[in-house]
PDB file with SEQRES, HELIX, SHEET and CRYST1 records, atoms N, CA, C and O in Angstrom:
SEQRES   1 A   76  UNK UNK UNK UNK UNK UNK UNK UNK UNK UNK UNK UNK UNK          
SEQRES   2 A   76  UNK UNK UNK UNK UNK UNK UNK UNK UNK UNK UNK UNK UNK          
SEQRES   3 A   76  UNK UNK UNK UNK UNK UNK UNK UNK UNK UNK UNK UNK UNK          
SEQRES   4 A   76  UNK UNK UNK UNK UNK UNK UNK UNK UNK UNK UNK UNK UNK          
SEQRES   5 A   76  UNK UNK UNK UNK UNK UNK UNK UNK UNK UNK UNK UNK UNK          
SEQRES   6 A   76  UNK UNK UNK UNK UNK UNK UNK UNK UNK UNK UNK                  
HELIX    1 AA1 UNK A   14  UNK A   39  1                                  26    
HELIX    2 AA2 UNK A   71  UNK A   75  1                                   5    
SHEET    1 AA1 2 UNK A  44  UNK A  46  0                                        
SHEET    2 AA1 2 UNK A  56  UNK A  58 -1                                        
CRYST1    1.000    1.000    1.000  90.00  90.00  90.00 P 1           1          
ATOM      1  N   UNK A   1      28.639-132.780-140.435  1.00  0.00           N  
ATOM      2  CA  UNK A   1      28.486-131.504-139.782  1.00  0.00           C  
ATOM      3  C   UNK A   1      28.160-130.448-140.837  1.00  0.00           C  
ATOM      4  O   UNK A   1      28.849-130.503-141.856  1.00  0.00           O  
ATOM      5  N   UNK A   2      27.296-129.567-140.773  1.00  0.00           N  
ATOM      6  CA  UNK A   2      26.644-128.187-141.254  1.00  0.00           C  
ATOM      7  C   UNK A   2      27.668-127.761-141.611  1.00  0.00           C  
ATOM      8  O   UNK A   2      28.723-128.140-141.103  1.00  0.00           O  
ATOM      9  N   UNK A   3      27.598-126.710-142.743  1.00  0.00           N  
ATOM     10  CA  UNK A   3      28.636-125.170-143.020  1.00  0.00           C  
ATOM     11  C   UNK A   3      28.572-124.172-141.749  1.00  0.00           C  
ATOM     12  O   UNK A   3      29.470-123.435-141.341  1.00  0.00           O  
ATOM     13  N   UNK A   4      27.156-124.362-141.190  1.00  0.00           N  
ATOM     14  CA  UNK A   4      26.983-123.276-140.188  1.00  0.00           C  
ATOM     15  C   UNK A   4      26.031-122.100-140.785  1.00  0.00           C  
ATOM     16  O   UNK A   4      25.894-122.093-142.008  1.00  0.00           O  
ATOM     17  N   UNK A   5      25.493-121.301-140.173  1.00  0.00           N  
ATOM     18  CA  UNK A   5      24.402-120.107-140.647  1.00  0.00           C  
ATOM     19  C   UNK A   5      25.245-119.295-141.210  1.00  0.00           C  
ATOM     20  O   UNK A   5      26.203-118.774-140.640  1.00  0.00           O  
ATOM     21  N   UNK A   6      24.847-119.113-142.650  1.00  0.00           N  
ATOM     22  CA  UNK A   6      25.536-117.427-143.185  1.00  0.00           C  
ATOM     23  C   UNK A   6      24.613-116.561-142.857  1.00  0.00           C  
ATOM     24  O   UNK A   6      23.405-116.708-142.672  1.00  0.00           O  
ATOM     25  N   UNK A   7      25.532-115.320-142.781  1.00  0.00           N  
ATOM     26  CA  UNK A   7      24.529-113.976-142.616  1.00  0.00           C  
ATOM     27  C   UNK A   7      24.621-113.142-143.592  1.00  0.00           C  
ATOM     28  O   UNK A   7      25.608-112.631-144.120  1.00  0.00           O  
ATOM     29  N   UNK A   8      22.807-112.980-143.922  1.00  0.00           N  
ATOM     30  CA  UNK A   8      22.210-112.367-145.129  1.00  0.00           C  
ATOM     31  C   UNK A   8      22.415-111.149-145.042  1.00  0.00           C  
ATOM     32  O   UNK A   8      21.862-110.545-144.122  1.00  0.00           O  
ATOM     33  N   UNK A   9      23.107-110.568-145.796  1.00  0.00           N  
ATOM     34  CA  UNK A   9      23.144-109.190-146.051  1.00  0.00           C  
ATOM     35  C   UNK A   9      22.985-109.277-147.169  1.00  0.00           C  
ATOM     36  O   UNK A   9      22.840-110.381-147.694  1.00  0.00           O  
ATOM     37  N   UNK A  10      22.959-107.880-148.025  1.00  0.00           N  
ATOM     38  CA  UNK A  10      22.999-107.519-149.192  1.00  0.00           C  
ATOM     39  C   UNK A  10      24.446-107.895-149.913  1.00  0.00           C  
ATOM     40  O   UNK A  10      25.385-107.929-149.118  1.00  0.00           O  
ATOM     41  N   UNK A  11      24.695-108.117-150.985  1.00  0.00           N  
ATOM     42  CA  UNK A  11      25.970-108.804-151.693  1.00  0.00           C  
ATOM     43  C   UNK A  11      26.017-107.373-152.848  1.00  0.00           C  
ATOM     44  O   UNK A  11      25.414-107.149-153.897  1.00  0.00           O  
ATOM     45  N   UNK A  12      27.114-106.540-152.002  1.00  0.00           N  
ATOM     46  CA  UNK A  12      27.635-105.187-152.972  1.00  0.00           C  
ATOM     47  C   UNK A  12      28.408-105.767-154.222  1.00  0.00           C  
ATOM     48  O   UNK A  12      28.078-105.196-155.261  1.00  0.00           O  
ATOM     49  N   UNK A  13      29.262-106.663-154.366  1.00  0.00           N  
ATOM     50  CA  UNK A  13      29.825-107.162-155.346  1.00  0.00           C  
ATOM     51  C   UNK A  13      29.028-107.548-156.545  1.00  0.00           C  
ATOM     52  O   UNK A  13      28.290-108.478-156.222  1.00  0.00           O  
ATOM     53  N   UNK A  14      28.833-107.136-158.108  1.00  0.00           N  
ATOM     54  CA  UNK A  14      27.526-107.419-158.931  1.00  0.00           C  
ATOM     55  C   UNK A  14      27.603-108.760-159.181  1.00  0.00           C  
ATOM     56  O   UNK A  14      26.615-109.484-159.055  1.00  0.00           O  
ATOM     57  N   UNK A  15      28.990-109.288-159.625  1.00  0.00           N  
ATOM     58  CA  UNK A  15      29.626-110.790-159.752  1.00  0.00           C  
ATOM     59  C   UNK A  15      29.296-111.921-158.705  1.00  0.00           C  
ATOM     60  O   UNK A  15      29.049-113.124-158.790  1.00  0.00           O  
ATOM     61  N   UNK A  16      29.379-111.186-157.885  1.00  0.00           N  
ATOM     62  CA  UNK A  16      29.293-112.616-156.491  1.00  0.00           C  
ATOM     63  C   UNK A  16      28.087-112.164-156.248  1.00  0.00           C  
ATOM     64  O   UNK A  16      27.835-113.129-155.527  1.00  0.00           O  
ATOM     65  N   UNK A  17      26.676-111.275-156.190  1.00  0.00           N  
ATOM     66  CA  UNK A  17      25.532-111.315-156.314  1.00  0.00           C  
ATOM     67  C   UNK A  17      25.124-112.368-157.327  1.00  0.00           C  
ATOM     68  O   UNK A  17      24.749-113.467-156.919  1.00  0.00           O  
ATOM     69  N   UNK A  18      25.172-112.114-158.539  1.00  0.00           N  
ATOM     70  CA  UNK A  18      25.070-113.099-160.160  1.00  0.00           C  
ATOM     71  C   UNK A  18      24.930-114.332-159.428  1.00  0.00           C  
ATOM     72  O   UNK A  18      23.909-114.883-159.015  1.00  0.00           O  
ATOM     73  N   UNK A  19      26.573-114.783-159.314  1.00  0.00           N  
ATOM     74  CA  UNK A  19      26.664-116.619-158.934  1.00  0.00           C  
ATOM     75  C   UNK A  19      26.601-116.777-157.717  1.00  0.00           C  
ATOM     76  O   UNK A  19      27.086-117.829-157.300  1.00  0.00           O  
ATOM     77  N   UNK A  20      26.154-116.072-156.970  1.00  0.00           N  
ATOM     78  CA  UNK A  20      24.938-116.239-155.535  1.00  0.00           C  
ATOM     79  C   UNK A  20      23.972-116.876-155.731  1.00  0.00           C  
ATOM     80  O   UNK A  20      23.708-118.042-155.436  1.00  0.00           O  
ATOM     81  N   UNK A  21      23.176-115.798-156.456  1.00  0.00           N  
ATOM     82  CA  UNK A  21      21.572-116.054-157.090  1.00  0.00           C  
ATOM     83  C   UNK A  21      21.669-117.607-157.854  1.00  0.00           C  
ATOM     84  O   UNK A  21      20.993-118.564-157.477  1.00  0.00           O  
ATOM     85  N   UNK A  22      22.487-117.650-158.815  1.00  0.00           N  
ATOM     86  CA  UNK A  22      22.444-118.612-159.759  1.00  0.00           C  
ATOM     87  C   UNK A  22      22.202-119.587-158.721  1.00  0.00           C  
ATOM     88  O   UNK A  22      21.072-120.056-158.582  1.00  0.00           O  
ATOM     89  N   UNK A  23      23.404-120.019-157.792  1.00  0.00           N  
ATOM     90  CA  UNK A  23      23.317-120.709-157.069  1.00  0.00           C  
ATOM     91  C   UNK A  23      22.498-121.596-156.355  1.00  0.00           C  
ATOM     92  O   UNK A  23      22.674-122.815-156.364  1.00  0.00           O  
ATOM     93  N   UNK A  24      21.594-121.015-155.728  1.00  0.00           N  
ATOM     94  CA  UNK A  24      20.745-120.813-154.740  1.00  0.00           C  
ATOM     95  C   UNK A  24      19.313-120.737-155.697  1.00  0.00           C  
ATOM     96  O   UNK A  24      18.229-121.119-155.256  1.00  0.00           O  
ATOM     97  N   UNK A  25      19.482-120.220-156.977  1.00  0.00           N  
ATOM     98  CA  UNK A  25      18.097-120.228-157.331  1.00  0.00           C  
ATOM     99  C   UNK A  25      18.313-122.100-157.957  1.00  0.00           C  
ATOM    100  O   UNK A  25      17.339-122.847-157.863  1.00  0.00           O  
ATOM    101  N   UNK A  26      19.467-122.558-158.466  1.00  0.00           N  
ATOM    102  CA  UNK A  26      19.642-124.064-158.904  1.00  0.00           C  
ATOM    103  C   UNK A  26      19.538-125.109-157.515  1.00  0.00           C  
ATOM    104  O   UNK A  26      19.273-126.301-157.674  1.00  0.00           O  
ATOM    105  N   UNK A  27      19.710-124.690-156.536  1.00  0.00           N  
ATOM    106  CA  UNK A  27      19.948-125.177-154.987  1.00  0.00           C  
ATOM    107  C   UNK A  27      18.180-125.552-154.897  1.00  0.00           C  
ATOM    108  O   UNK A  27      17.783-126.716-154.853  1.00  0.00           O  
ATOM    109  N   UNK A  28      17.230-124.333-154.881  1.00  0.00           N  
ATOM    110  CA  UNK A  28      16.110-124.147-154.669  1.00  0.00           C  
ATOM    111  C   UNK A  28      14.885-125.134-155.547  1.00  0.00           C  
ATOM    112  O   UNK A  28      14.021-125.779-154.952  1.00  0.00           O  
ATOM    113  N   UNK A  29      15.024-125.088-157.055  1.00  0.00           N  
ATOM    114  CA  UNK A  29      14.832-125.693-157.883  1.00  0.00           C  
ATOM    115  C   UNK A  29      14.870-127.593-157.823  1.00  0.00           C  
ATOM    116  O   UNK A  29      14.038-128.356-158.315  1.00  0.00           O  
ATOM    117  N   UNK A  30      15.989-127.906-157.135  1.00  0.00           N  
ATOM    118  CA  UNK A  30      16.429-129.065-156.869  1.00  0.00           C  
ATOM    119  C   UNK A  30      15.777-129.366-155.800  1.00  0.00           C  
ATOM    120  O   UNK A  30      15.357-130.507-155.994  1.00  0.00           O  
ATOM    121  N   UNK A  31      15.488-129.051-154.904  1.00  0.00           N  
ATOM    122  CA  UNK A  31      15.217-129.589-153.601  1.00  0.00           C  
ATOM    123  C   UNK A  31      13.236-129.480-154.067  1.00  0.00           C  
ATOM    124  O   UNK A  31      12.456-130.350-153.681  1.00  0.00           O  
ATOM    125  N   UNK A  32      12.886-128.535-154.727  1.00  0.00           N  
ATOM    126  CA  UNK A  32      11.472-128.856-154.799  1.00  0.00           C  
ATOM    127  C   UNK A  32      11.302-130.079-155.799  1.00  0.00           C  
ATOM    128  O   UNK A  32      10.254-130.720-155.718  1.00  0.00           O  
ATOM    129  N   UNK A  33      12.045-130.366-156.528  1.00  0.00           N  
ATOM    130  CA  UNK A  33      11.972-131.633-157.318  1.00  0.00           C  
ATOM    131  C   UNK A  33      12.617-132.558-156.445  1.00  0.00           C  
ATOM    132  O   UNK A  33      12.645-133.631-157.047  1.00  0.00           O  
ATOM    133  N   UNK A  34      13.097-132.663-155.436  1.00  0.00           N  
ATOM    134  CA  UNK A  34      13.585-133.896-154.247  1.00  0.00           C  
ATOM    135  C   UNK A  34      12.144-134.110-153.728  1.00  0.00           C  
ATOM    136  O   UNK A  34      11.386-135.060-153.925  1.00  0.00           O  
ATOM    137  N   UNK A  35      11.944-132.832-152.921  1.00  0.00           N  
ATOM    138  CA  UNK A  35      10.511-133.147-152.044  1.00  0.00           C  
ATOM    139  C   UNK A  35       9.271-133.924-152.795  1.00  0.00           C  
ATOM    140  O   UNK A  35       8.615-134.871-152.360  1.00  0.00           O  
ATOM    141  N   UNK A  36       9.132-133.163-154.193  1.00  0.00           N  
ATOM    142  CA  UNK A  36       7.991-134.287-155.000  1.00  0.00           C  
ATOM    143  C   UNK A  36       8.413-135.219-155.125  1.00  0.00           C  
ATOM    144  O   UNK A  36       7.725-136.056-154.540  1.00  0.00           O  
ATOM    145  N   UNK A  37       9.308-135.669-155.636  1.00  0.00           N  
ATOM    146  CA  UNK A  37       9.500-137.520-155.354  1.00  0.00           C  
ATOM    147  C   UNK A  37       9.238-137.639-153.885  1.00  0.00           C  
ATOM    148  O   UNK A  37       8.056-137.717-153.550  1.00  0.00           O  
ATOM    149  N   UNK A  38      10.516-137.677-152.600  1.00  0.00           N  
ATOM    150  CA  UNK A  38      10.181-138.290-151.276  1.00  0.00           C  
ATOM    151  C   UNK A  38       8.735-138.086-151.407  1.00  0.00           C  
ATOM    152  O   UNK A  38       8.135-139.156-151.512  1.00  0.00           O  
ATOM    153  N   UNK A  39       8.040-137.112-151.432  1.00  0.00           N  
ATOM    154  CA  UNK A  39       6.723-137.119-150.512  1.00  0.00           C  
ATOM    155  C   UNK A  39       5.362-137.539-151.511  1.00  0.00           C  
ATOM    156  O   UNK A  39       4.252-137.937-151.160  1.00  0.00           O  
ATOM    157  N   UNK A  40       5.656-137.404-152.251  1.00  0.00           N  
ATOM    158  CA  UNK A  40       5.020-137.433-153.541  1.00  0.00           C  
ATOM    159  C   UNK A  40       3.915-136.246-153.841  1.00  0.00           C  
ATOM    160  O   UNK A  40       2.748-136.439-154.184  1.00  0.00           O  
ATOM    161  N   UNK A  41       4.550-134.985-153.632  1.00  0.00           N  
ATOM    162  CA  UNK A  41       4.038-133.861-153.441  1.00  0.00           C  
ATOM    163  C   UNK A  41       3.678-132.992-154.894  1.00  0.00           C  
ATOM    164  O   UNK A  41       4.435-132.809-155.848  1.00  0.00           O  
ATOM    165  N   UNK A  42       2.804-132.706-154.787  1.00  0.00           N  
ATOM    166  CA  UNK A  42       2.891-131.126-156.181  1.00  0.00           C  
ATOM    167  C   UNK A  42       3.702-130.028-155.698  1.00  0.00           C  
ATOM    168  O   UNK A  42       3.689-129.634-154.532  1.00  0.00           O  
ATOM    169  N   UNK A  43       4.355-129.584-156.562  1.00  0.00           N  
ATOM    170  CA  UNK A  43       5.145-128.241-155.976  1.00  0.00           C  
ATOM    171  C   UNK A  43       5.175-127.581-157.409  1.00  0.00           C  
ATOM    172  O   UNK A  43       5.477-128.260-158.391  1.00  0.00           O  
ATOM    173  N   UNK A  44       4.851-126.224-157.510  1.00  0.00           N  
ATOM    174  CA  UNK A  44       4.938-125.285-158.306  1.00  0.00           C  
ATOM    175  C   UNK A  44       6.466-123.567-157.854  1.00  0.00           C  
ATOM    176  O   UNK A  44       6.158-122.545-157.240  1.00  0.00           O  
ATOM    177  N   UNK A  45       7.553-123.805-158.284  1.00  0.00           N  
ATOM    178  CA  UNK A  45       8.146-122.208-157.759  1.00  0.00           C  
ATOM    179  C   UNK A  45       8.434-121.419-158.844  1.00  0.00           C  
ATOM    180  O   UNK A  45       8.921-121.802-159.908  1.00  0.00           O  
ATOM    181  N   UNK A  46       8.126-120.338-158.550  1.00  0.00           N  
ATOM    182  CA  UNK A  46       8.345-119.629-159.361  1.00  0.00           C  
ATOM    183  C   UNK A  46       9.205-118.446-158.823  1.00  0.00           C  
ATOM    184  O   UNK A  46       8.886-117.839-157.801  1.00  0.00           O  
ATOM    185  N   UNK A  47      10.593-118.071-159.748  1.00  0.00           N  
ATOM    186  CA  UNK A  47      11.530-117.193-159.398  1.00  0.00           C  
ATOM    187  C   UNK A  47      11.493-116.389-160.278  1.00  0.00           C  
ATOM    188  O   UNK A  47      11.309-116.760-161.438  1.00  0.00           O  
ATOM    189  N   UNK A  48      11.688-114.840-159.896  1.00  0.00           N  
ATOM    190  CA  UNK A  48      12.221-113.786-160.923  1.00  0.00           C  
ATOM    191  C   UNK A  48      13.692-112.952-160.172  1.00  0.00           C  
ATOM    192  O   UNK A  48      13.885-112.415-159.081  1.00  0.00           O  
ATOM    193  N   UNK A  49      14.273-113.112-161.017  1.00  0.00           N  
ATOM    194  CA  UNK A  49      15.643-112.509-161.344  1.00  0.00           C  
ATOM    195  C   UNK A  49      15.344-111.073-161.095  1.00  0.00           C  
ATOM    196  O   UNK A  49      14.192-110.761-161.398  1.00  0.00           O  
ATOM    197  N   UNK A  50      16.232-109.941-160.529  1.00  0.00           N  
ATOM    198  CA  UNK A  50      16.178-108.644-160.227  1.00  0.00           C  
ATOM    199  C   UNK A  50      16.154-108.119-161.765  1.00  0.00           C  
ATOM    200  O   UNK A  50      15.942-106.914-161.902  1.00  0.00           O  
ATOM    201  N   UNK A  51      16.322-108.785-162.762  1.00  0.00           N  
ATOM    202  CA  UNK A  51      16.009-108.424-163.674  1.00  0.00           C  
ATOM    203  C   UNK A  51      14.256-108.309-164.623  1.00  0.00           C  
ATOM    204  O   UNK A  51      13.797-107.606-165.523  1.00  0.00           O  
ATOM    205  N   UNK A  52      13.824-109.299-163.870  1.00  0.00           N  
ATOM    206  CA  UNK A  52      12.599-109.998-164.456  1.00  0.00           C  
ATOM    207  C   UNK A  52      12.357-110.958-165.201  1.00  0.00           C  
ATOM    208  O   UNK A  52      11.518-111.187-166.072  1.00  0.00           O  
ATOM    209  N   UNK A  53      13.418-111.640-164.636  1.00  0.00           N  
ATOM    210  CA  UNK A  53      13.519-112.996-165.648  1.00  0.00           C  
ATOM    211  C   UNK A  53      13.436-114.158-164.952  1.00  0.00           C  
ATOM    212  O   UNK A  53      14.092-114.606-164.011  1.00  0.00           O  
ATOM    213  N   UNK A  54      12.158-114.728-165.823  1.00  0.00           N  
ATOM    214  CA  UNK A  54      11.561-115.805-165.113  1.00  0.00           C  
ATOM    215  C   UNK A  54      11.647-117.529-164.978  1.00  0.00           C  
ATOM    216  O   UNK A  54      11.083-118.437-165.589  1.00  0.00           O  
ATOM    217  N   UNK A  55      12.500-117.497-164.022  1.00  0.00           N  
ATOM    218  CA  UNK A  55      12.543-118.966-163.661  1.00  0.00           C  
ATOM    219  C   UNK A  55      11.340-120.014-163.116  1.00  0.00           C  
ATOM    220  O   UNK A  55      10.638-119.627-162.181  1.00  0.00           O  
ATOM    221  N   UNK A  56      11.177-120.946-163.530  1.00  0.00           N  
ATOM    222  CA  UNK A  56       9.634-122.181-163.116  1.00  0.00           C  
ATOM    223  C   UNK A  56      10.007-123.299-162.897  1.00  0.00           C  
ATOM    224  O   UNK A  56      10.829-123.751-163.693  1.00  0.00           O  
ATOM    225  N   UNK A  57       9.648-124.002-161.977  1.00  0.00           N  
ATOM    226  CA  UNK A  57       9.422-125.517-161.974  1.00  0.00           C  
ATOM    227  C   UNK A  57       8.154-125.661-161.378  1.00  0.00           C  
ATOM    228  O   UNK A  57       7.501-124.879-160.687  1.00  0.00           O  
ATOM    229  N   UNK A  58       7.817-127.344-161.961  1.00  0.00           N  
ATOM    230  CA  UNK A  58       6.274-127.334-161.357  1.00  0.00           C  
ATOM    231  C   UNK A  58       6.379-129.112-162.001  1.00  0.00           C  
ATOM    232  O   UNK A  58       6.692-129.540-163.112  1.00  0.00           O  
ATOM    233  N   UNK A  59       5.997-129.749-160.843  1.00  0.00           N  
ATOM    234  CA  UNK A  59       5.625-130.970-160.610  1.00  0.00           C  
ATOM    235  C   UNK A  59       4.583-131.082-162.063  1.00  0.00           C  
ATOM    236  O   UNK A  59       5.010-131.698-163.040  1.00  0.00           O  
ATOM    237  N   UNK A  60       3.225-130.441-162.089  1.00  0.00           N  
ATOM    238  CA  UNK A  60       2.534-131.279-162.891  1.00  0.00           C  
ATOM    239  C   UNK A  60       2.664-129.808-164.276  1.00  0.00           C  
ATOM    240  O   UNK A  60       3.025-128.637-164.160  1.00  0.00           O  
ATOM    241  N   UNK A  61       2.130-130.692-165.603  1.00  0.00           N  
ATOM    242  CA  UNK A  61       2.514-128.983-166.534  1.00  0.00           C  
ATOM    243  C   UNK A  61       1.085-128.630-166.526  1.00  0.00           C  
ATOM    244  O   UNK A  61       0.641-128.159-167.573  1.00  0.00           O  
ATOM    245  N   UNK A  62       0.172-128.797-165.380  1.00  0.00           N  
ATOM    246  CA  UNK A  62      -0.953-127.865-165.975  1.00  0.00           C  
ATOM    247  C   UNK A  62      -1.325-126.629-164.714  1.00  0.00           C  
ATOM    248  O   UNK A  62      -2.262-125.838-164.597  1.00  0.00           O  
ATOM    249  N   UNK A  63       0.464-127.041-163.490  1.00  0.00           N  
ATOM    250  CA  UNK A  63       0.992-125.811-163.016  1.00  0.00           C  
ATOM    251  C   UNK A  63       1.354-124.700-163.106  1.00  0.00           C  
ATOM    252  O   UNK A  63       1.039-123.650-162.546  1.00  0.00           O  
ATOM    253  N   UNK A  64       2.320-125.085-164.148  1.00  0.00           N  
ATOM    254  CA  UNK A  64       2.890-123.896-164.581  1.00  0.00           C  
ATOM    255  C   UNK A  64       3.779-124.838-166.008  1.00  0.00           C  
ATOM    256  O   UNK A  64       3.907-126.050-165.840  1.00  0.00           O  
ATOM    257  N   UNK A  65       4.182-124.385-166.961  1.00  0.00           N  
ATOM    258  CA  UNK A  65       4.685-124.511-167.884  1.00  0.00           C  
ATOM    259  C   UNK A  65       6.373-124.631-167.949  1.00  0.00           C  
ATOM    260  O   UNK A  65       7.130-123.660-167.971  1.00  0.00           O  
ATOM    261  N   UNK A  66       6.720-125.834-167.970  1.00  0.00           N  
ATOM    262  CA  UNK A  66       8.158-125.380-167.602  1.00  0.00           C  
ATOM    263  C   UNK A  66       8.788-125.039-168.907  1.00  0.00           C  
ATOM    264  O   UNK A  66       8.251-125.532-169.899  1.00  0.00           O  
ATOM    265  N   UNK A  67       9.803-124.305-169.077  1.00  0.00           N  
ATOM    266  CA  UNK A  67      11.143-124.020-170.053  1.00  0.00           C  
ATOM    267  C   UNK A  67      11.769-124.820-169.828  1.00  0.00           C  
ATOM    268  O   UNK A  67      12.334-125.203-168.804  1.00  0.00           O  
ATOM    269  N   UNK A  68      11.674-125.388-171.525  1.00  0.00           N  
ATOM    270  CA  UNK A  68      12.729-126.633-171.898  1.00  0.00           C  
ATOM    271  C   UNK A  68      13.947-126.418-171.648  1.00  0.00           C  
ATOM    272  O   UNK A  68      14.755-127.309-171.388  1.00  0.00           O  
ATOM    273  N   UNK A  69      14.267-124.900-171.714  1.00  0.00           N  
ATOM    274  CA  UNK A  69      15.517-125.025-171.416  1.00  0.00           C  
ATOM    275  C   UNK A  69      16.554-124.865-170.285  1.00  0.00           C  
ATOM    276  O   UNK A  69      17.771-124.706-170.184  1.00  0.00           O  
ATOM    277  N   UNK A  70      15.115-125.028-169.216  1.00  0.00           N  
ATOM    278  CA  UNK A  70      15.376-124.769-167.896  1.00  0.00           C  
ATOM    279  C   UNK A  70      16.581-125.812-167.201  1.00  0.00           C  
ATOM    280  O   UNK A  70      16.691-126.989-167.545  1.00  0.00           O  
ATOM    281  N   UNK A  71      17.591-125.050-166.002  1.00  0.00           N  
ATOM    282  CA  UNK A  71      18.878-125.694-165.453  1.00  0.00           C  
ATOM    283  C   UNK A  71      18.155-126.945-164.792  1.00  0.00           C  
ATOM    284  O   UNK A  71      18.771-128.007-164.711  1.00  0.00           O  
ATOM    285  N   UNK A  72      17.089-126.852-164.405  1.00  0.00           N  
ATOM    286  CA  UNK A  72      16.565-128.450-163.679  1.00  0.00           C  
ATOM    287  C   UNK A  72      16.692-129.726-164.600  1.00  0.00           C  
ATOM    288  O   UNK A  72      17.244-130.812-164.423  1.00  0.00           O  
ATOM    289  N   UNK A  73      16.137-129.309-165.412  1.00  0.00           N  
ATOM    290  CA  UNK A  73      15.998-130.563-166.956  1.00  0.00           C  
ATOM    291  C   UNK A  73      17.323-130.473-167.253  1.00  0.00           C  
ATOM    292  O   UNK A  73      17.828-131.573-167.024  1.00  0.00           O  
ATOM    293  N   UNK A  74      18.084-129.742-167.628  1.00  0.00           N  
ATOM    294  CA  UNK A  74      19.463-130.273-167.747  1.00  0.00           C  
ATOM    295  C   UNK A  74      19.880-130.984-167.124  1.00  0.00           C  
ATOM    296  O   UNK A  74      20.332-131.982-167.685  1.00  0.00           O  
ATOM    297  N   UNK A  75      19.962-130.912-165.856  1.00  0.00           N  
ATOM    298  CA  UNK A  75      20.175-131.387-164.343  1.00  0.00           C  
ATOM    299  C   UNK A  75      19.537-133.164-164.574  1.00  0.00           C  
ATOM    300  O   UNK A  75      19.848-134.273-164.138  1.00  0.00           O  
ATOM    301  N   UNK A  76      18.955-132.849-165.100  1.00  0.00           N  
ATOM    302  CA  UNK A  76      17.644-134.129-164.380  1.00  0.00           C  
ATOM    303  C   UNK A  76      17.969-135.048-165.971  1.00  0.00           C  
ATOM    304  O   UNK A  76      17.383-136.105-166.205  1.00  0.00           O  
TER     305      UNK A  76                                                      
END                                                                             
């Protein structure tokens, strides 16, 4: 069984915004590297942080360039 639908509002707290994002941007990251294996898909995402800081993944590197030191490759 599901968690169920959360509802999106804005997150006033700066802390539980932070490891929201983190979250959800590592949640996001993962599942486009699931879908290229199952499907055997290209997928390129690209995230920026309210800061401007730029998160990448990308199936092939002449997508986009990933950072070695990106949480996926740790992950992976």
């Amino acid at each position: 069984m599901g968690k169920g639908r959360v509802q999106l509002k804005w997150i006033e707290n700066k802390i539980s915004r932070q490891v929201t994002f983190s979250k959800r941007r590592f949640g996001l990251l993962k599942k486009g590297h699931e879908i290229s294996v199952l499907f055997d898909a290209e997928v390129a995402l690209v995230v920026f942080s309210i800061k401007g800081k730029l998160f990448e993944y990308s199936t092939d590197s002449e997508l986009l360039h990933l950072n070695p030191n990106s949480d996926l490759l740790n992950f992976l």
